[in-house]
KOLLO-116161 format. One record per residue: residue number from 0; z, x, y of N, C-alpha, C in turn. Coordinates in steps of 0.02 Angstrom, whole numbers, plus 32768, in hexadecimal, padded with zeros to 4 digits. Each point is the difference from the previous one (the first is absolute). Example, Ala and Ser with C-alpha at 12.3 -4.5 7.8 and 13.67 -1.06 7.14 Angstrom:
 resi n_zz n_xx n_yy ca_zz ca_xx ca_yy c_zz c_xx c_yy
    0 8186 8294 7EE4  8000  7FD3  803B 8000 802D 803C
    1 7FDC 7FEE 8035  8003  802A  803B 8025 7FD9 8037
//
This chain:
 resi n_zz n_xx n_yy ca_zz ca_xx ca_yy c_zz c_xx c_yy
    0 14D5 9EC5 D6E9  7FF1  8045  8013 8040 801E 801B
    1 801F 8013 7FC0  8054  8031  8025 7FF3 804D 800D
    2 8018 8013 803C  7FE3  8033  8030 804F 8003 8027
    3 802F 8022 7FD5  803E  7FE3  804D 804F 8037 7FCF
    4 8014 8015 8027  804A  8037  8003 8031 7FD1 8006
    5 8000 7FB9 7FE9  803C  7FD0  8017 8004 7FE9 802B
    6 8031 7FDA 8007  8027  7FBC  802F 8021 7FE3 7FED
    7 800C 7FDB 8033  8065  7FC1  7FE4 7FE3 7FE3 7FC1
    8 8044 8012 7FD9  8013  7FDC  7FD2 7FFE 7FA9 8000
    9 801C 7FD4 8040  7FE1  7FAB  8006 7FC5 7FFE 8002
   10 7FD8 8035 802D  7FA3  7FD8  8000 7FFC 8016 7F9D
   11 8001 8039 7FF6  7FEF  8013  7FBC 8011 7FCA 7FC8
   12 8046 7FDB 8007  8010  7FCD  7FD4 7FF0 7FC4 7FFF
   13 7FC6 7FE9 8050  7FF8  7FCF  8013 7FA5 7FF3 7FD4
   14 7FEC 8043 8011  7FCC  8019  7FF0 7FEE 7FEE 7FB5
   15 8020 8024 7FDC  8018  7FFD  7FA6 8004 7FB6 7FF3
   16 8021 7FDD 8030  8010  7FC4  7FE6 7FBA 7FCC 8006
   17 7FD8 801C 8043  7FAC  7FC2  7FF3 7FED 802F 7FCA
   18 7FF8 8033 7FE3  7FC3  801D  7FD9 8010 7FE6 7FB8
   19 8040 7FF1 8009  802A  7FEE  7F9E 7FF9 7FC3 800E
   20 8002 7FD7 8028  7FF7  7FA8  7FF2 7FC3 7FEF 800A
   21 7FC0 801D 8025  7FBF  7FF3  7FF2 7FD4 7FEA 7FB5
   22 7FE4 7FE2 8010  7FE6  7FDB  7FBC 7FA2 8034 7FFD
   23 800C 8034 8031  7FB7  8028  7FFF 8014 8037 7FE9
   24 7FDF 802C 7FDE  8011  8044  7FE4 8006 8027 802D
   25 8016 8027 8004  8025  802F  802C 7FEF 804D 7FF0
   26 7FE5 8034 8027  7FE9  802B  7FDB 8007 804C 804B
   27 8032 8028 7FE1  801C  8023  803F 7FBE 804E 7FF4
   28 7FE6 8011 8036  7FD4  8033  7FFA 801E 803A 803D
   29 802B 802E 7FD8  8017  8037  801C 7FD6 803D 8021
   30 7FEE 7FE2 803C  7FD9  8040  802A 801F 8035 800D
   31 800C 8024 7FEE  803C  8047  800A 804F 7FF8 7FF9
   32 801D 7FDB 8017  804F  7FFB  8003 8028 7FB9 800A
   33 800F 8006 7FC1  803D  7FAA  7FFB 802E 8016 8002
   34 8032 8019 8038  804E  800D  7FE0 8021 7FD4 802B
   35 8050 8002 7FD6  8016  7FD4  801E 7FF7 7FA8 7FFA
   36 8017 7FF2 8041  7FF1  7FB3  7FF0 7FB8 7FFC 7FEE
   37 7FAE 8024 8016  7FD8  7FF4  7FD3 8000 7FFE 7FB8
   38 8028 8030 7FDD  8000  800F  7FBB 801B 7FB6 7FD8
   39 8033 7FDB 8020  8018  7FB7  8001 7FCF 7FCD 7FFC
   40 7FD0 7FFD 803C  7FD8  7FD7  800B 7FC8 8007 7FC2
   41 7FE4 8065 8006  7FD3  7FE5  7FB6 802D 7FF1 7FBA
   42 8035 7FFB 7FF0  801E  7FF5  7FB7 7FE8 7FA7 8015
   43 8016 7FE7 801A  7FFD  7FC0  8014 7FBF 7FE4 7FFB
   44 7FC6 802E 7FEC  7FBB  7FD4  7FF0 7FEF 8010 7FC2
   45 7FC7 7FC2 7FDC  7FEA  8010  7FBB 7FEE 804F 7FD9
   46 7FE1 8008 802F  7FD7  8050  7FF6 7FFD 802E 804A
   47 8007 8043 7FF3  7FFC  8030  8021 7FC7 8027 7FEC
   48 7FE9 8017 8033  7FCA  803D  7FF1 800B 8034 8047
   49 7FEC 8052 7FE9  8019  8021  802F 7FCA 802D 8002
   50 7FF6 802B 803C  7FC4  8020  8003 801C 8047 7FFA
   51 7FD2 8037 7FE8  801E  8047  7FD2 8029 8025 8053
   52 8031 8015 7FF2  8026  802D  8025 8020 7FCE 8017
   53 8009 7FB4 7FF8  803C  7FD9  8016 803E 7FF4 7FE8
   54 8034 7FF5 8035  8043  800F  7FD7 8024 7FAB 801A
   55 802C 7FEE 7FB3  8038  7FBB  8000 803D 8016 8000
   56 802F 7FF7 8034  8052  8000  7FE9 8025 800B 803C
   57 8031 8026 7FE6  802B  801F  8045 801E 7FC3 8029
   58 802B 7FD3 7FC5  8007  7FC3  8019 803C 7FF2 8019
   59 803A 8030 8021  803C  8001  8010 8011 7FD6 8037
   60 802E 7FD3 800A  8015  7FDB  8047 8021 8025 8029
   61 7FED 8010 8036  8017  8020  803D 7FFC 7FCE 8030
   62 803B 8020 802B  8020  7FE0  804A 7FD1 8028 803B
   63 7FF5 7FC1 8023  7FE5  8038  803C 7FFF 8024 802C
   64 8035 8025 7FE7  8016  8065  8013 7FEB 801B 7FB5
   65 7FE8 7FEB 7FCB  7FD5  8023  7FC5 8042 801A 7FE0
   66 803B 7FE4 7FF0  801F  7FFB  7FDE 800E 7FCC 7FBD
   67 8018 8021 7FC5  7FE3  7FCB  7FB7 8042 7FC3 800E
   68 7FEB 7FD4 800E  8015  7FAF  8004 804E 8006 7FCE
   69 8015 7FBE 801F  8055  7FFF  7FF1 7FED 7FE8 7FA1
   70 8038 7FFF 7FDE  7FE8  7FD6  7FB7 7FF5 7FBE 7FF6
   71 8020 7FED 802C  7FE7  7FAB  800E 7FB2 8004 7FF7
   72 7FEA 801D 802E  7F9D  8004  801F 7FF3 8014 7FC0
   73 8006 804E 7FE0  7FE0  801C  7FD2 800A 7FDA 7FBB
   74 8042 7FC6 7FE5  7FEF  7FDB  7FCC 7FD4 7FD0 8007
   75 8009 7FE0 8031  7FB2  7FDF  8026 7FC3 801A 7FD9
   76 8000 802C 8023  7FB2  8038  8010 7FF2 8012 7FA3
   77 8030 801A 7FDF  8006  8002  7FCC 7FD2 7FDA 7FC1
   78 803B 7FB8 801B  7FF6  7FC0  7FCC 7FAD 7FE0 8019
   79 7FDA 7FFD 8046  7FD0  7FFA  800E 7FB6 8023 7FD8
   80 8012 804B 8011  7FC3  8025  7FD1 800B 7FEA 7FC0
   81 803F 8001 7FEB  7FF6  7FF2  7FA1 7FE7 7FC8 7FEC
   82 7FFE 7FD2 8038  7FE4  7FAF  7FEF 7FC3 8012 8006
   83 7FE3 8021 804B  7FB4  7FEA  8006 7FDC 8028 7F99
   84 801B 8035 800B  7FE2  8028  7FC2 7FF0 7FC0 7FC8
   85 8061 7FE7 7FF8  7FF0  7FE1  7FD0 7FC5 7FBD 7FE9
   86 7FF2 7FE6 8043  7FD8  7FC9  7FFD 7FC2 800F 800D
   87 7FFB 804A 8014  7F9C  8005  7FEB 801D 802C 7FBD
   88 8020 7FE1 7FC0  8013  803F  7FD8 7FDE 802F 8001
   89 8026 8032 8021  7FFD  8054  7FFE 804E 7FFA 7FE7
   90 7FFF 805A 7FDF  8051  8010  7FF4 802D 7FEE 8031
   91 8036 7FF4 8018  8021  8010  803F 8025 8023 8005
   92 8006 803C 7FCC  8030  8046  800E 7FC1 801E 8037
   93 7FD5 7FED 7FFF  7FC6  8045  8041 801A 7FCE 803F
   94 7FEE 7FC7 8018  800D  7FE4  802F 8058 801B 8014
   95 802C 7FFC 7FDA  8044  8017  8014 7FFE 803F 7FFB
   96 7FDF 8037 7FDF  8018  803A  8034 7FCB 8005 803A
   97 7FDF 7FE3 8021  7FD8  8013  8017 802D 7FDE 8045
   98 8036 7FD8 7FF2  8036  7FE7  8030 8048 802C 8000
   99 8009 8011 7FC1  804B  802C  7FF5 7FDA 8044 7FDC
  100 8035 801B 8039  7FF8  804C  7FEE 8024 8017 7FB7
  101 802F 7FD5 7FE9  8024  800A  7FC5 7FC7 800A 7FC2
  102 7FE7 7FE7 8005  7FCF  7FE6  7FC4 7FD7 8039 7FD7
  103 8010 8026 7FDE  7FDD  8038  7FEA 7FB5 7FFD 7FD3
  104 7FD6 8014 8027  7FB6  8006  7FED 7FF7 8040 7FF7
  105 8009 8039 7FF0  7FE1  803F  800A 7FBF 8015 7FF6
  106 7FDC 7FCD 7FC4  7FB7  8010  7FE4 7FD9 7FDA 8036
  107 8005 7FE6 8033  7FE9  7FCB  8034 8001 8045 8047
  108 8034 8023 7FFF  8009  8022  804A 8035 7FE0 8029
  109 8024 7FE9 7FC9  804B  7FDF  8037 8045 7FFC 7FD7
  110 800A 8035 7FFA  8048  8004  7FDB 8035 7FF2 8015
  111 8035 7FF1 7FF6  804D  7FDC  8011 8004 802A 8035
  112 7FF7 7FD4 8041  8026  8015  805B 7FBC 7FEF 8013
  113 7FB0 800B 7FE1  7FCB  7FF4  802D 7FD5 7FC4 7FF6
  114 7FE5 7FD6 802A  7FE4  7FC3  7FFA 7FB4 7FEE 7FD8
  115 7FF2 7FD8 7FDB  7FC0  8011  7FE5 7FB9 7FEE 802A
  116 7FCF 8024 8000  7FCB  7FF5  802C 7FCD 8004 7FC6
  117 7FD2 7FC8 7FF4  7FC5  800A  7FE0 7FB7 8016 800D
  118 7FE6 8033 7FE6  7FC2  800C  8001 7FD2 7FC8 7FE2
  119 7FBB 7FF4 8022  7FD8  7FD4  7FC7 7FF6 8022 7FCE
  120 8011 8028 7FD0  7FFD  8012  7FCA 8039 7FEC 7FE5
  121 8039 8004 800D  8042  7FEB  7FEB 800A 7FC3 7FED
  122 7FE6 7FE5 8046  7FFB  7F9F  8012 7FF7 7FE1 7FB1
  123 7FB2 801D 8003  7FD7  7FE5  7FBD 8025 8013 7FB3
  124 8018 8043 7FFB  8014  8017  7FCC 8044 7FDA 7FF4
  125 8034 7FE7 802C  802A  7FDA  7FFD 8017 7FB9 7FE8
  126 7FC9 7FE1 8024  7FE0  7FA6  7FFA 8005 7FE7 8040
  127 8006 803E 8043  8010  7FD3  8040 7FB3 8000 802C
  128 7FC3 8024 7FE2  7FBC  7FD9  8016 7FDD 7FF0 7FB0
  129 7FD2 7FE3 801E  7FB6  7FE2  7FEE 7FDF 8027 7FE6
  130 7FE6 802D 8030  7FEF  8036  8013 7FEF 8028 802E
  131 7FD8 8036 8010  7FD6  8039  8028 7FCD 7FD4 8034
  132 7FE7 8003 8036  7FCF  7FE5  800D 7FF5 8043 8041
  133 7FB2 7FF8 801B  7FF9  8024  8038 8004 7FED 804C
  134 7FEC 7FCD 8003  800B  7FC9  8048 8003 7FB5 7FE1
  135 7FEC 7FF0 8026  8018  7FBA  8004 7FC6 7FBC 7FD6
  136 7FBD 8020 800C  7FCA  8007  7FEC 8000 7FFC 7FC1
  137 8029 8036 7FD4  8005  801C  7FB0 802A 7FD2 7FFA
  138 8037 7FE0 7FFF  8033  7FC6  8000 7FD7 7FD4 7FF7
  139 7FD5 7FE4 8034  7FE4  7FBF  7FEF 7FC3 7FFC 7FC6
  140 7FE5 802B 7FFB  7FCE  800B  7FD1 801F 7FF1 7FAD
  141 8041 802D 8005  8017  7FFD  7FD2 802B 7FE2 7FE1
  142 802C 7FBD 8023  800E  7FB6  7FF6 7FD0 7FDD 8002
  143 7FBC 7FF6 8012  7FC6  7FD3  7FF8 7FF8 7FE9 8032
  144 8005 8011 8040  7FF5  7FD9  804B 7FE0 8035 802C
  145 7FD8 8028 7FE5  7FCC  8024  8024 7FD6 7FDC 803F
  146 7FFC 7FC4 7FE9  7FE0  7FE4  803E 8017 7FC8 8030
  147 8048 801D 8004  802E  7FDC  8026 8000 8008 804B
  148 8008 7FCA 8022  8011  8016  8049 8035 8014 8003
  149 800D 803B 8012  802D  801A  802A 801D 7FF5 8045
  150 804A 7FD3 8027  7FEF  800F  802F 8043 8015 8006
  151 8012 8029 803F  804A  800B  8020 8006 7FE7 8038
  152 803E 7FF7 8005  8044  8005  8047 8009 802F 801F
  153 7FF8 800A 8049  8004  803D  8021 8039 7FF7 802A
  154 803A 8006 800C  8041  8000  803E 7FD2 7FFC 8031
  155 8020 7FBD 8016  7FFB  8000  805A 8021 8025 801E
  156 7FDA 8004 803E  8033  8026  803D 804E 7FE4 8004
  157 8013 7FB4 7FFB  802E  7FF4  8013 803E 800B 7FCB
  158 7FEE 7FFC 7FB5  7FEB  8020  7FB4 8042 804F 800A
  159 7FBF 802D 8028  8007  8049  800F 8036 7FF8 8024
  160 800F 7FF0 8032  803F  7FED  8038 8039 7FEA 7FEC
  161 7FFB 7FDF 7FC8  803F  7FFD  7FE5 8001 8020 7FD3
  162 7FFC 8006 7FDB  8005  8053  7FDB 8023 802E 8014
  163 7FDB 800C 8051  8032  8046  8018 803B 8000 802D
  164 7FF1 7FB8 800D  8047  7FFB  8024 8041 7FEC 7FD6
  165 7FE7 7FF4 7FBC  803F  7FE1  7FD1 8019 8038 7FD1
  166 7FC3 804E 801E  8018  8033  7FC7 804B 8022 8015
  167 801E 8018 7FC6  8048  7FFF  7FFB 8004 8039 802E
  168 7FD6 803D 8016  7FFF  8025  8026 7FFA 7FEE 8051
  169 7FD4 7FCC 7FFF  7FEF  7FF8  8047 8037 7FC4 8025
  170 802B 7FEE 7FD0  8020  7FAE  801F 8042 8020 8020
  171 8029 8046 7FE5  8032  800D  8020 7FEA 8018 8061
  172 7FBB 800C 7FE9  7FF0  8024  8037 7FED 7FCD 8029
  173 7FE0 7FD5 7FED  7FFA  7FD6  803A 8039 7FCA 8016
  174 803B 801B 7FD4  8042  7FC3  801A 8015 803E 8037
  175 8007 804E 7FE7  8015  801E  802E 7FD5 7FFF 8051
  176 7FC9 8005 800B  7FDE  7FF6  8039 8010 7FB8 801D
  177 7FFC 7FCF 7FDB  8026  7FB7  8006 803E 7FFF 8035
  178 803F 8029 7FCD  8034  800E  801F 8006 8022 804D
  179 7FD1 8040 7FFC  801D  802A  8035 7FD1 7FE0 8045
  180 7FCF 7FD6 7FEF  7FE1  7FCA  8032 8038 7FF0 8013
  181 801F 7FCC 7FE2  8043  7FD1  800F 8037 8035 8031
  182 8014 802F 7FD6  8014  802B  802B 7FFE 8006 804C
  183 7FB6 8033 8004  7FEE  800E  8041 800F 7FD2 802F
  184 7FD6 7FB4 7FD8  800F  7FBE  8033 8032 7FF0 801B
//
């Protein structure tokens, strides 16, 4: 269930790497928004399915001041999407512009300088879903596990706590309060 605007590039490659060596099918169900390292994680499973008004891509490596990564990172970042594509074969010209802005799509909505973002209409019309589904519900019905248990993982509190103390926004701030403690003292 991908639902997510990104994250680091290591969890994302760490991520990619259980879903491609699993010996269980793998099957990414886009609840509104994979970009980014999500868009990575779903190339990296058997099948995708996306629900109508959901969008895949926008897969650029940024530093965290939201600047586009040195070329070292971005041939990385690069050579990564074109693999995952290639090994659930999909094309991998969509997975690379959807990482390089170079990449000219114009009939897609991303012409040379802008990044590609997929609609589930696109997705499908492309080869990068399955298909359309409405929840999660319509997914299972329609792989054959309608009467599957369902269960989830909910973040713990302690889960939540690190989260926000490790976000790239909140860590300068708490070295600075850190510091001017030391200070005062």
């Amino acid at each position: 269930d991908v639902n997510t605007p990104g994250g680091a590039v290591d969890a994302a490659s760490e991520i990619g790497k259980l879903l491609t060596t699993t010996e269980i099918k793998t099957i990414s169900f886009i609840n509104k928004q994979a970009l980014s390292a999500g868009a990575y994680i779903a190339l990296n499973t058997d099948e995708i399915y996306m629900v109508p008004g959901s969008t895949m891509g926008s897969a650029a490596i940024i530093d965290s001041q939201g600047n586009t990564a040195g070329k070292k990172a971005e041939s990385f970042w690069f050579a990564a999407m074109t693999s995952a594509a290639e090994q659930s074969h999909r094309d991998p010209k969509y997975a690379l512009a959807m990482a390089d802005e170079t990449i000219d799509l114009p009939n897609l909505g991303a012409p040379s300088g802008k990044l590609l973002t997929l609609t589930s209409s696109q997705a499908l019309e492309v080869g990068y879903s399955e298909g359309t589904v409405s929840n999660l519900d319509d997914l299972l019905a329609k792989i054959g596990y309608s009467d599957a248990e369902v269960r989830t993982l909910d973040e713990s509190f302690a889960e939540k706590v690190a989260r926000f103390i490790t976000h790239p926004i909140i860590i300068p701030i708490l070295l600075s309060i850190g510091s001017l403690g030391l200070v005062l003292e």
